[in-house]
ROGUNU-710888 format. One line per field, with one value per residue (C-alpha): x, y, z. Coordinates in steps of 0.5 Angstrom, whole numbers, plus 500, padded with zeros to 3 digits. Layout:
<sites>
px	c(X:...)
py	c(Y:...)
pz	c(Z:...)
</sites>
This chain:
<sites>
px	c(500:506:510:502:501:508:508:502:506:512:507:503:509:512:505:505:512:512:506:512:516:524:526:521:523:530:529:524:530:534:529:528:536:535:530:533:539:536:531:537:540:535:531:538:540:537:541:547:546:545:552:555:552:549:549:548:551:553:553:553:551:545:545:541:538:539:532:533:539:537:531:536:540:534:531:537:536:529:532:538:533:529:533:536:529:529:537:536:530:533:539:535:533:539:543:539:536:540:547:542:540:548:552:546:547:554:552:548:554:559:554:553:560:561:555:558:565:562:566:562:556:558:559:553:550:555:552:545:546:549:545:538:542:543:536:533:532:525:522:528:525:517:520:523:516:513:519:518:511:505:500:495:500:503:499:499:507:508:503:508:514:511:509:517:520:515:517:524:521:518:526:531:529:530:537:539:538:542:548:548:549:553:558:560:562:570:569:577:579:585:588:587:580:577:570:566:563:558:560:557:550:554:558:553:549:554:556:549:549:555:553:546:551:554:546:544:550:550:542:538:538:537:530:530:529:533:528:525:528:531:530:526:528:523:521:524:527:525:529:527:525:521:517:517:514:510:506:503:503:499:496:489:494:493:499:500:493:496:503:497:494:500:502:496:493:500:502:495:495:502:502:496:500:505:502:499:502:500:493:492:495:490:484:484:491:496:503:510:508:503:503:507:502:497:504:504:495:496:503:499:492:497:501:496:492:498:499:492:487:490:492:485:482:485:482:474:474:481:486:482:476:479:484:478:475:482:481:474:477:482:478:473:479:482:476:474:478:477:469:471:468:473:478:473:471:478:480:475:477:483:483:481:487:491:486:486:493:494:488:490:498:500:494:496:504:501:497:502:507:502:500:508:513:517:523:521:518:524:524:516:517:522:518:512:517:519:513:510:517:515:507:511:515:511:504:507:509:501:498:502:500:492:493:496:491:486:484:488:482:483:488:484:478:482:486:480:477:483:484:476:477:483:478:475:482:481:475:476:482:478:478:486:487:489:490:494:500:503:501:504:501:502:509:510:512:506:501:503:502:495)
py	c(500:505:503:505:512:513:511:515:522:521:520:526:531:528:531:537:539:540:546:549:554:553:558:556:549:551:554:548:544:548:547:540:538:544:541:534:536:540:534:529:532:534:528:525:531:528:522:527:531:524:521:529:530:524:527:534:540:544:553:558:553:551:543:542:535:533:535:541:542:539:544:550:547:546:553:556:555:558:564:564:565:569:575:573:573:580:581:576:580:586:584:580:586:591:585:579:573:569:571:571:564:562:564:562:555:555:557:550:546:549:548:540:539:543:538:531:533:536:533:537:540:548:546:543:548:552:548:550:557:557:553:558:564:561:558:565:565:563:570:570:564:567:572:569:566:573:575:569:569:573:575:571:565:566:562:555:556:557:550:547:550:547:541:539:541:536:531:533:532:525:523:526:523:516:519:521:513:511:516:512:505:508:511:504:501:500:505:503:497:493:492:500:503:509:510:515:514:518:524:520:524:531:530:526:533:538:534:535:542:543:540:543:551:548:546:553:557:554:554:558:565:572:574:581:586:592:596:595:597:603:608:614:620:623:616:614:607:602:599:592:595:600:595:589:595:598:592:593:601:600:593:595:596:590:588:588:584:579:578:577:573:568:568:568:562:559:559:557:551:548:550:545:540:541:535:532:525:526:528:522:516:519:519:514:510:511:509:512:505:507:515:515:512:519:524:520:520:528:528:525:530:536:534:532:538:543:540:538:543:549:552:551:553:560:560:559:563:568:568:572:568:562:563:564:558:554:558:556:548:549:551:545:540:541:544:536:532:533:532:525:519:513:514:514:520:523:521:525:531:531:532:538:540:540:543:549:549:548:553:560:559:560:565:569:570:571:577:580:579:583:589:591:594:590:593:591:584:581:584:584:576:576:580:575:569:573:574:567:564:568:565:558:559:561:557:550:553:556:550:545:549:548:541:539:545:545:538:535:538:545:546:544:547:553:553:553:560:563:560:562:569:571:571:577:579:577:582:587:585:583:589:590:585:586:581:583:588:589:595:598:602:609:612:617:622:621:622:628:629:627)
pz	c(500:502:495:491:494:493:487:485:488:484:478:478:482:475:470:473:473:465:467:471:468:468:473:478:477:478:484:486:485:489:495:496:496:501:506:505:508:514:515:515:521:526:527:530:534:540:540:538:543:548:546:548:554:557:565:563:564:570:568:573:579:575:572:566:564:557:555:556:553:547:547:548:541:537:539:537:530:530:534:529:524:527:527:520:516:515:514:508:505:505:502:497:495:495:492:488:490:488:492:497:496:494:501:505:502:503:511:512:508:514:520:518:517:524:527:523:527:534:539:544:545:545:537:537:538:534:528:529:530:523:519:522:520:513:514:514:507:506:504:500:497:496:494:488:487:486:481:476:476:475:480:478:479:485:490:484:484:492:492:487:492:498:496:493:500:504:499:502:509:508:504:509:515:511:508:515:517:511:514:520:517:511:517:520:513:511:505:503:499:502:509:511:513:513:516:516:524:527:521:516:516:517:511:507:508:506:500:498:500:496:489:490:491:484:481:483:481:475:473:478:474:478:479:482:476:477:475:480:485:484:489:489:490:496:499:505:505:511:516:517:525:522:518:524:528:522:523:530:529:523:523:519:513:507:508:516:517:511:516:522:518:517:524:527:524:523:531:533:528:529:537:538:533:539:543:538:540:547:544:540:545:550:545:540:543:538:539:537:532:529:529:522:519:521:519:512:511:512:509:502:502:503:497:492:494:493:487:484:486:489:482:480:487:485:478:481:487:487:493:498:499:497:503:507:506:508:514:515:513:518:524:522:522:529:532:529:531:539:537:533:536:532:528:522:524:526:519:516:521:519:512:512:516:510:505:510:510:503:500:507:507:499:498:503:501:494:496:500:494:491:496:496:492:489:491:498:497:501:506:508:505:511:516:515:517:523:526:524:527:534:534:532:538:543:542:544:550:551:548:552:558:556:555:561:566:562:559:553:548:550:545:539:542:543:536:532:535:534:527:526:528:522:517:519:518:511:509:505:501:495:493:494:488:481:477:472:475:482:485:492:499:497:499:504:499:495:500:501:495:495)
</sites>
């Protein structure tokens, strides 16, 4: 059954990957050999992390267990690329996406040859604060996408982008497994050895990362058009803090309630998938045996949905509404599962889950594109990454409070009221659509001019 539904994937990514134009395909590319790599590492972090520090730490009279040092190591790469999704955008824009996108590689290729080789944990962590800062750049990405499709495509290239790095996802981990088993092989024939050892994942993956700086470089062209961004004299240039603060001071502007939309929807929606395991072992007895088959039922929607029907979704029915009916879809979906009776039921739940994603996220991203000048398209694409970083960061915390104080359906009850509330964040912006050019918010220069 598992080798049919990855068969029938490989065969309709393969279909549409002929409707997709050759620059985009390129970056796509670039994408998935990206995520395969992260996602070979971080699922062996934990054990790196135990064999490094098995007893803990002592610092500055405090002990530290090892799960809270695994959790400092892993949160320091979401911090890490936290503070650097703005610099990225903003450098993208003054420079090119594809410098961008070239350096941030070799970044993660330096930081898996630090994790292959960490001798301690201090350089593990060392790695993860590297790989973050080179991991800033998926508003670097997104803005690509805006720059190599027209506006009305937007939303159907973001699905095809997305639906490649969850392939990444699904393969890297078996890939990292591989490492593992490859490591402790005698790679040199005769009576001498060489053995990888416990390196293996960390340079397999900088390889990776190193043949995929190659590919880009060779093929993945320039998508900023200079013209675009040239500066116009009278208006004011905005700092990457002048916009995060921009957000919250004017947060009744198109592109600040997009940018709400996103984190909001996205915190709630994956704060509440922090205790998912928990949820369904209480509920419906699902072991760490048998939770992968759920991953995987989700994981198959949401590529077929991505690939299948968004395209054609946003054709019918245009970005704004239809990003209001995957809000609508979403909240249903989790406000289903806590009211599902048997896993008939949970199933038809969850279903909808990944519809909502697939139908909200790419729409949203798509209108900012359009609601920003181009010549500042990186910059809120990495604004949008840093706020929607800072709700992933934060609602684990909070749902894993509801879940342990206030029963272990609140967070689903909870996720799906705030999921729900965002689409009133929504109405309106129909009106802000063009289907055939960008348009930007009026300059500071220009209004007073009006």
């Amino acid at each position: 059954m598992l080798v049919a539904i990855g068969i029938g994937l490989l065969y309709i990514l393969w279909r549409e990957v002929r409707k997709i134009p050759a620059k985009l395909l390129t970056l796509m590319a670039t994408a998935f050999v990206d995520m395969l790599g992260v996602l070979m590492i971080f699922p062996l972090l934990p054990f790196y992390v135990k064999n490094l520090g098995a007893g803990g730490v002592n610092l500055f009279g405090i002990h530290f267990g090892i799960g809270v040092i695994t959790s400092f190591i892993v949160a320091a790469f979401t911090v890490a690329q936290l503070l650097s999704a703005p610099m990225w955008g903003r450098f993208s824009d003054r420079v090119g996406r594809r410098p961008a996108l070239l350096i941030a590689l070799s970044a993660s290729a330096i930081a898996y040859l630090i994790f292959g080789f960490a001798n301690s944990l201090w350089l593990l962590f060392l790695s993860r604060v590297v790989q973050g800062a080179g991991g800033g750049t998926v508003g670097v990405i997104q803005a690509y996408v805006a720059d190599s499709t027209a506006p009305q495509d937007r939303a159907r290239a973001l699905g095809w982008l997305s639906a490649t790095t969850n392939l990444g996802v699904a393969l890297g981990p078996v890939l990292g497994s591989f490492a593992i088993t490859l490591g402790k092989y005698d790679l040199m024939p005769g009576s001498m050895t060489l053995e990888m050892g416990h390196a293996a994942p960390g340079i397999i993956a900088a390889l990776l990362c190193v043949i995929n700086i190659g590919f880009a470089a060779r093929y993945l062209t320039e998508s900023r058009n200079p013209e675009d961004h040239v500066h116009i004299e009278g208006e004011e240039r905005r700092t990457s803090r002048q916009v995060i603060l921009r957000v919250i001071s004017h947060s009744s502007e198109p592109s600040s309630r997009l940018i709400w939309i996103y984190a909001i929807a996205m915190g709630a929606f994956q704060g509440s998938f922090a205790v998912l395991a928990l949820f369904l072992n209480a509920r419906f007895q699902v072991t760490e045996q048998t939770i992968g088959y759920f991953f995987m039922y989700v994981g198959s929607i949401s590529v077929f949905t991505r690939v299948l029907l968004l395209g054609r979704m946003v054709d019918w029915l245009g970005e704004a509404k239809l990003s209001r009916l995957g809000l609508a879809l979403l909240a249903i979906g989790v406000l289903g599962m806590p009211l599902s009776g048997n896993l008939w039921m949970l199933a038809l739940a969850v279903a909808l889950i990944p519809l909502g994603t697939a139908f909200t996220f790419p729409c949203v991203t798509a209108l900012l594109s359009r609601i920003i000048k181009p010549r500042e398209r990186g910059l809120f694409m990495g604004i949008q990454q840093t706020y929607g970083g800072v709700a992933r960061a934060i609602a684990p915390l909070f749902f894993g409070w509801s879940f342990d104080y206030l029963g272990v359906s609140s967070p689903y009850f909870i996720a799906s009221a705030i999921i729900m509330g965002t689409i009133f964040l929504g109405f309106g912006l129909d009106t802000k659509k063009q289907p055939s050019t960008d348009y930007a918010e009026p300059s500071s220069a220009q209004q007073k001019s009006a």
